[in-house]
Each structure stands twice: as structure tokens, then as C-alpha cells.
C-alpha positions in Angstrom: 8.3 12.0 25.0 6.3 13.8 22.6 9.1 14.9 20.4 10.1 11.7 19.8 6.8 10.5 18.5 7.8 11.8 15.2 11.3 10.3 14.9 9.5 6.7 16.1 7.0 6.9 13.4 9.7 7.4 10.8 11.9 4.4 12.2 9.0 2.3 12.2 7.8 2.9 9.0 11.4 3.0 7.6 12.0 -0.8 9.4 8.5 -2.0 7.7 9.7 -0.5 4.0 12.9 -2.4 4.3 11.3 -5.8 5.6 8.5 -5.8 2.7 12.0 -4.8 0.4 14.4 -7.4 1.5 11.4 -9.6 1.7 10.2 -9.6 -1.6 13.6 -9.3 -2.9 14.4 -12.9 -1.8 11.7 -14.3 -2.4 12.2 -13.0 -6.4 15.9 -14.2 -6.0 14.4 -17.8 -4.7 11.7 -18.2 -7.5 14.5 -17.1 -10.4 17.0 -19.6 -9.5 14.7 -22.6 -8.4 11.6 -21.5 -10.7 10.8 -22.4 -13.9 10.8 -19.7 -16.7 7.1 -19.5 -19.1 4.9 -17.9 -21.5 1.8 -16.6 -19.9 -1.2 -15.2 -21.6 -3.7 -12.5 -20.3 -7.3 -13.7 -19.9 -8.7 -11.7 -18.0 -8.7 -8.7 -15.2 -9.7 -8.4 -11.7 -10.3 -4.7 -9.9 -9.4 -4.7 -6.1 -10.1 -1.5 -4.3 -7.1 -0.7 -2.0 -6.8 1.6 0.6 -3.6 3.6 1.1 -2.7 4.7 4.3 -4.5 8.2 4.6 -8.3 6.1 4.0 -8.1 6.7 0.0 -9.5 3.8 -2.5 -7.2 2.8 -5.4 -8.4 0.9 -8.0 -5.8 -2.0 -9.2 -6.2 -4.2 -11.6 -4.7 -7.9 -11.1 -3.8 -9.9 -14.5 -5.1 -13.5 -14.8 -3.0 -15.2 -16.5 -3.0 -19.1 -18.1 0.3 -20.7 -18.6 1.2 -24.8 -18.7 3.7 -25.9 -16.1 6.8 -28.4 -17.3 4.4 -31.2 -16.7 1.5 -30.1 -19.0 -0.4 -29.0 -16.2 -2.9 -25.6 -17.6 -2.2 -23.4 -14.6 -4.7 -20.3 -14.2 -4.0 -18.0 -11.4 -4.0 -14.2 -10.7 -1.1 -12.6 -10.6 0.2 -10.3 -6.9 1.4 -7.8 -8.7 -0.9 -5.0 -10.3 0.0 -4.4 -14.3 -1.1 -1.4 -16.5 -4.3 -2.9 -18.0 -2.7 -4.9 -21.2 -4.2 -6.4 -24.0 -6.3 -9.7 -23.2 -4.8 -12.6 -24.7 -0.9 -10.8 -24.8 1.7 -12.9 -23.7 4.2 -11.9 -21.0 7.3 -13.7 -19.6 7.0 -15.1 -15.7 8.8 -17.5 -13.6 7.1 -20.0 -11.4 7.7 -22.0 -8.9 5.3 -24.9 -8.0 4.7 -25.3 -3.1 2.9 -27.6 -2.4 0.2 -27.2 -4.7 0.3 -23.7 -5.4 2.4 -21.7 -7.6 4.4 -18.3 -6.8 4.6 -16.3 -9.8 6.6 -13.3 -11.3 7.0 -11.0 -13.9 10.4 -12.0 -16.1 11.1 -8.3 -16.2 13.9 -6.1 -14.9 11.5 -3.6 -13.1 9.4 -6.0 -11.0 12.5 -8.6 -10.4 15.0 -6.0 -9.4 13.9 -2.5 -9.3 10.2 -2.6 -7.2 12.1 -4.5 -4.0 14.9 -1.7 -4.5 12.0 1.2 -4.0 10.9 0.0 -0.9 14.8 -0.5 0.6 15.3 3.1 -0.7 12.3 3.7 0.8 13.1 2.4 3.9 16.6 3.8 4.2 15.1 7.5 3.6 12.7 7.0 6.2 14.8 5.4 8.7 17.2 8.1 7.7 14.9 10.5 8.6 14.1 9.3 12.0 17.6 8.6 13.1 18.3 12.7 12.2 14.8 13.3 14.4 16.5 11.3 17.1 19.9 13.1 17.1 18.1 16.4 16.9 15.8 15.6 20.1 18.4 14.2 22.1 
């Protein structure tokens, strides 16, 4: 049972990378075709300290951005996804979509629309991969 501990690992880690992919990849497909598209501006920054999984801090830093909805509306919110620190007051492109009363927000950009989900289903694939080749090699 022991040898298998390692091929387990993999698969599970492997299955979690390609949820969080496929995941956040439809989610990005449902906020681009029912969302709305916007200028946002910078106005601010907020540090989170995140642990990775080996106990290390990371220091992230979350835009806030301010943008007006199609009904006039001055939305300020923080964005999910961490950004190279940017100018304050620079514009970027998002999509939004308004549920219930809060908003899900992305980056209009190729990388975070289509290529970050894609890391994490490669991700998952090569890990899943690996523990699949551990499990025909303990069996």
C-alpha cells in the first residue's frame, strides 16, 4: 500500500488542477458571452499574504478597480486575480457580469481568459499523467 501513496498523491492533485481549470475556464466562457464588456481604472492596491503548499508566504497584490455598469451604477470592487503592480489610475479592459447584487469580473485579455485555465488543465493532465504511469509501474 505504500507504493501507491505516491501515484494517489499525483492523481489527486492532477484531478484538483483540472477541476480549478475546467472550472475557471467556464466560468470565463459564461461571463464573456453573457457579461458586459468596460473600462476599468486602478485606484488602488491590496497585499494578501498567501501560502503555497510547502508553508511559504507570497505577497500578491489585488487591483481595485472603479468602473460604471450599463446602468450608471460606479462599481468599486477588487479584482480575484493578482496583477503586476500597474500604474494607479491606468485603465484596463474587463468583462462583468452583474448576480444578484454582486459582480464577477475579468481581465479582457488573452492570458487570463484563455491561457491561465489552460495551465492548470496542463497541469492537471501532467500530474494525473504522472500517477497513472506510478500506477502501471506498481501494479
Amino acid at each position: 500500500m505504500e507504493n501507491l501513496i505516491g501515484a494517489i498523491v499525483f492523481l489527486i492533485v492532477g484531478g484538483g488542477f483540472l477541476y480549478a481549470g475546467y472550472y475557471i475556464q467556464n466560468s470565463n466562457r459564461r461571463i464573456q458571452t453573457k457579461g458586459t464588456k468596460a473600462k476599468a481604472q486602478i485606484i488602488d492596491f491590496v497585499e494578501d499574504q498567501i501560502k503555497d503548499f510547502d508553508g511559504n508566504s507570497h505577497v500578491y497584490h489585488f487591483p481595485i478597480v472603479k468602473f460604471t455598469d450599463k446602468n450608471g451604477v460606479e462599481i468599486t470592487q477588487k479584482l480575484d486575480l493578482s496583477e503586476p503592480q500597474k500604474r494607479i489610475n491606468e485603465l484596463i479592459d474587463i468583462i462583468y457580469l452583474k448576480k444578484d447584487n454582486e459582480y464577477e469580473l475579468i481581465i479582457n485579455n488573452v492570458f487570463w481568459k484563455t491561457y491561465f485555465p489552460i495551465i492548470f488543465i496542463i497541469g492537471g493532465f501532467l500530474f494525473s499523467g504522472i500517477g497513472v504511469i506510478l500506477l502501471i509501474n506498481k501494479i
